[in-house]
C-alpha positions in Angstrom: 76.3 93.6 132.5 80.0 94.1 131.9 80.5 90.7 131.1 78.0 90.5 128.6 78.9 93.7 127.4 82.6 91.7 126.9 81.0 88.7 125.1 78.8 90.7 122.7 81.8 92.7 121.9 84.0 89.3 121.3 81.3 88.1 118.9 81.3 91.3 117.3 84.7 90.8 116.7 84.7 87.6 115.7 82.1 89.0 112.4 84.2 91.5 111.7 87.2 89.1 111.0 84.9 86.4 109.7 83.9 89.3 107.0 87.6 90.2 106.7 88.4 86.6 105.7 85.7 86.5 103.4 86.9 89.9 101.8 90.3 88.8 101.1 89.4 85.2 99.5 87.1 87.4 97.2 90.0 89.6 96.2 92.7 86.4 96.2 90.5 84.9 93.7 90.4 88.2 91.8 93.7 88.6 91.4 93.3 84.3 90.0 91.4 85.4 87.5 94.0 88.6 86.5 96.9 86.1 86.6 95.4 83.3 84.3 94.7 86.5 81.6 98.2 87.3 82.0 98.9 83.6 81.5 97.3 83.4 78.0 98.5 87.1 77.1 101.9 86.3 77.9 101.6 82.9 75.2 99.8 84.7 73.0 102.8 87.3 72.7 105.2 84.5 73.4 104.1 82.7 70.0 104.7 85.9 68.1 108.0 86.2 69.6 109.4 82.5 68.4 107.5 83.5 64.6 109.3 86.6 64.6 112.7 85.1 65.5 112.7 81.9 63.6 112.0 84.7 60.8 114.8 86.2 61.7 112.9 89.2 62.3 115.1 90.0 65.4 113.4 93.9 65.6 110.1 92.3 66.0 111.3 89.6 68.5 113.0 92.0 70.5 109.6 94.3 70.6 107.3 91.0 71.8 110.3 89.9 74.2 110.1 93.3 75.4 106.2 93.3 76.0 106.5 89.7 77.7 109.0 90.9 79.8 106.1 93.5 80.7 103.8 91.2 81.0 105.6 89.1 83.5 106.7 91.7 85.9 102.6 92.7 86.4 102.6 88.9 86.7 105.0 88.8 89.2 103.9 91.4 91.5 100.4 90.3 91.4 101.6 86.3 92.7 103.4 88.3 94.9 100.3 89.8 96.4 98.1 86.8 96.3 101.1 84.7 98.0 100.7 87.5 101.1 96.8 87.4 100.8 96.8 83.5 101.7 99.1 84.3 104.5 97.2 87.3 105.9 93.5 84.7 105.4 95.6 82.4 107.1 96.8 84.4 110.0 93.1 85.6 110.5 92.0 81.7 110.7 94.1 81.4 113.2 92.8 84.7 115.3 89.6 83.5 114.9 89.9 80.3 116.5 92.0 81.6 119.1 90.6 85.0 120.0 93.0 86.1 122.9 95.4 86.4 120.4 93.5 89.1 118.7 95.9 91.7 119.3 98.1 90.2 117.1 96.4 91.7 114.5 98.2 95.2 114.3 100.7 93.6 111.9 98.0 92.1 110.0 96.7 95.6 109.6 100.5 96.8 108.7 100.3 94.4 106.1 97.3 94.8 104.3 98.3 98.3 104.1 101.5 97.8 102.4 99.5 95.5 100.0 97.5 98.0 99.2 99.7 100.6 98.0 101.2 98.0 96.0 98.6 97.3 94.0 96.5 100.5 93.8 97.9 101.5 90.2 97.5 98.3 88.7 94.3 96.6 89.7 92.3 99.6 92.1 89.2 97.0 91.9 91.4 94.7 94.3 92.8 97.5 96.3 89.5 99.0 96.5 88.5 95.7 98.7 91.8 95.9 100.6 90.7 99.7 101.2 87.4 97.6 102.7 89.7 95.4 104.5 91.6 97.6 106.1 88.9 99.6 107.6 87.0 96.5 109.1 90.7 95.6 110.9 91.2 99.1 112.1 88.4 99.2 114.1 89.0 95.7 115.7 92.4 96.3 116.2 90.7 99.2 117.7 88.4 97.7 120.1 90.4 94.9 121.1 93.1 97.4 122.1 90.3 99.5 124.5 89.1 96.6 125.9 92.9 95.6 126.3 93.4 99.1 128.0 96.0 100.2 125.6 96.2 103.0 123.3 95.8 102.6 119.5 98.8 103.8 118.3 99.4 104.2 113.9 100.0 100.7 112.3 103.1 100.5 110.7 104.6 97.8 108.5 107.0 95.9 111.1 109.8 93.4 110.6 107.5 90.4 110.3 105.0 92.2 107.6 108.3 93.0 105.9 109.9 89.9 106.1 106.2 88.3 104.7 106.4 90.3 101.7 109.7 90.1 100.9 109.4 86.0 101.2 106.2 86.0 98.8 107.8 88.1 96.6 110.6 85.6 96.2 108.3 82.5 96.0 106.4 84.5 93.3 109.6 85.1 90.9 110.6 80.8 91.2 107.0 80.2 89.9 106.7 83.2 87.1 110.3 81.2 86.1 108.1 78.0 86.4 105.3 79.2 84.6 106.3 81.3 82.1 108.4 79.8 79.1 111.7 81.4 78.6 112.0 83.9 75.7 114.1 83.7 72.4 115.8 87.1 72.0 119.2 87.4 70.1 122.5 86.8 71.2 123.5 89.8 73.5 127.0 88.3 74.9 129.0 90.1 72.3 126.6 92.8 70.8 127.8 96.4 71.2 124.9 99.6 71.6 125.8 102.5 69.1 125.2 104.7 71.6 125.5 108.5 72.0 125.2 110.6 75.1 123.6 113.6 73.9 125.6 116.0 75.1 128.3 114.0 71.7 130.7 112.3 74.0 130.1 109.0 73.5 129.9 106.7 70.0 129.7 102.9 68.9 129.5 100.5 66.7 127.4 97.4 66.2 127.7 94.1 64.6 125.3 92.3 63.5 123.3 89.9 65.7 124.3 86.4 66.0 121.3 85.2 67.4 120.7 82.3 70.5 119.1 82.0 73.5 120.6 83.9 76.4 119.8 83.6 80.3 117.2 85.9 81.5 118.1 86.8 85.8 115.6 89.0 87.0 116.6 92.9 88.2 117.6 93.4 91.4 116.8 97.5 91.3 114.4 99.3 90.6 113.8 100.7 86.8 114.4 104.4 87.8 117.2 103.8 89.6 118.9 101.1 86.9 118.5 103.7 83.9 120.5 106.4 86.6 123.4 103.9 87.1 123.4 102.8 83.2 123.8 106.7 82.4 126.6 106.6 84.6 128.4 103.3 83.4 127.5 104.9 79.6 129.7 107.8 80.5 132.3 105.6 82.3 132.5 103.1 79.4 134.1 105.1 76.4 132.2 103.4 74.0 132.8 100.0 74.8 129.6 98.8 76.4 128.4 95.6 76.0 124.8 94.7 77.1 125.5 91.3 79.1 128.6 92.8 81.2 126.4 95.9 81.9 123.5 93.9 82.9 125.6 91.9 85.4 127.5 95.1 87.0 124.4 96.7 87.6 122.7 93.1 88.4 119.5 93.6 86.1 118.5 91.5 83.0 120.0 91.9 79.7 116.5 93.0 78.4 116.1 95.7 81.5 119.0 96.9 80.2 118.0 97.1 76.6 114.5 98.9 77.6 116.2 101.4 80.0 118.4 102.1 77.0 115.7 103.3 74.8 113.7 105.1 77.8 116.8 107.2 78.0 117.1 108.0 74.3 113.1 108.8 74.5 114.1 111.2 77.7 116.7 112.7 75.3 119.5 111.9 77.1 121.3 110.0 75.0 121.2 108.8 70.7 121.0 105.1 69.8 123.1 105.0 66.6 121.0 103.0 63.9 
């Protein structure tokens, strides 16, 4: 009786992460679907972009560069998540086949968790699923640990889940790069912001733009926390700031800089002199 109590509960297990597997794959190719939109709405804007600079329209550039730069961030986070997906499908596979290692799925769990929250703002269809997913690997992490004689304890993302994430999220920005044709914006290397903190301390001057292609490097803090340290390098600058220095002391892009720039003058902390 026990034992077949054991099996029946092994098989049951065994559904649960076959229908996790299939759960995933229909998200993974959700998100397929998202990122070939993004694809052709990143061109689309992309083509305005080189009309509007060839033009010499550099206002209008700058606003479509801006949006692509949108554009491919969603872009980037979503690979990101896909990237993780195939690894998490993949880890399952390999669960399934071997089902003493079933414990091993705590960190699974951890995981899709983390994914989850990721995504929730952007596509909540998707997380929705992950919501699905996470429920059918609670309660085999679950069983698996009663039958194990342990204690479910609260799943955590640990060192490997993190290390997963980070690593997809790397391989994701080399292929946006890849896949996603590098934008003509003007020359920033010697353009100075008229800027004004608005509390009157601060004023520059501007030349006019020389145009050219410049490097694009992709931020390495977050947008909240970039427009905190550019406020702070503003007042430390005495009116000489100039975009591409900035953007490599505070190691973001030239065109983070630029849009944290006019967030600030939209939160009224400081005047962009036109």
């Amino acid at each position: 009786m026990i034992r077949r109590f054991f099996a029946s509960s092994r098989q049951s297990l065994k559904e649960r992460i076959n229908a996790a597997i299939y759960k995933l794959e229909a998200q993974k190719e959700k998100l397929e679907h998202i990122m070939a939109k993004l694809q052709r709405r990143d061109r689309e804007i992309f083509e305005r972009c080189v009309g509007a600079y060839l033009s010499k329209d550099y206002a209008r550039s700058k606003m479509y560069a801006n949006e692509c730069s949108e554009v491919r961030s969603i872009a980037k986070l979503l690979l990101s998540i896909q990237l993780a997906l195939e690894r998490v499908i993949l880890r399952l596979e390999t669960v399934q086949e071997f089902s003493d290692l079933m414990i091993q799925l705590a960190p699974v769990l951890g995981l899709v968790k983390e994914m989850r929250k990721q995504i929730a703002n952007i596509v909540p269809d998707v997380a929705s699923g992950l919501d699905e997913v996470s429920r059918l690997l609670i309660t085999t992490v679950s069983e698996m640990k009663v039958m194990n004689g342990h204690k479910l304890e609260e799943v955590e993302l640990n060192e490997e889940a993190k290390k997963i994430i980070e690593e997809a999220a790397f391989i994701a920005e080399q292929k946006i790069r890849e896949s996603f044709p590098e934008l003509p914006v003007e020359e920033l290397e010697d353009r100075r912001v008229p800027i004004m903190e608005a509390e009157g301390t601060l004023t520059k001057t501007a030349p006019t733009p020389t145009g050219g292609v410049p490097s694009v490097n992709p931020p390495t803090v977050s947008f909240d926390e970039l427009k905190v340290k550019l406020l702070e390098y503003i007042r430390n600058s005495k009116g000489a700031l100039r975009i591409s220095v900035c953007a490599r002391e505070l190691q973001a892009s030239p065109e983070e800089v630029v849009r944290a720039l006019k967030s600030l003058e939209e939160e009224g902390k400081i005047v962009l002199s036109r």
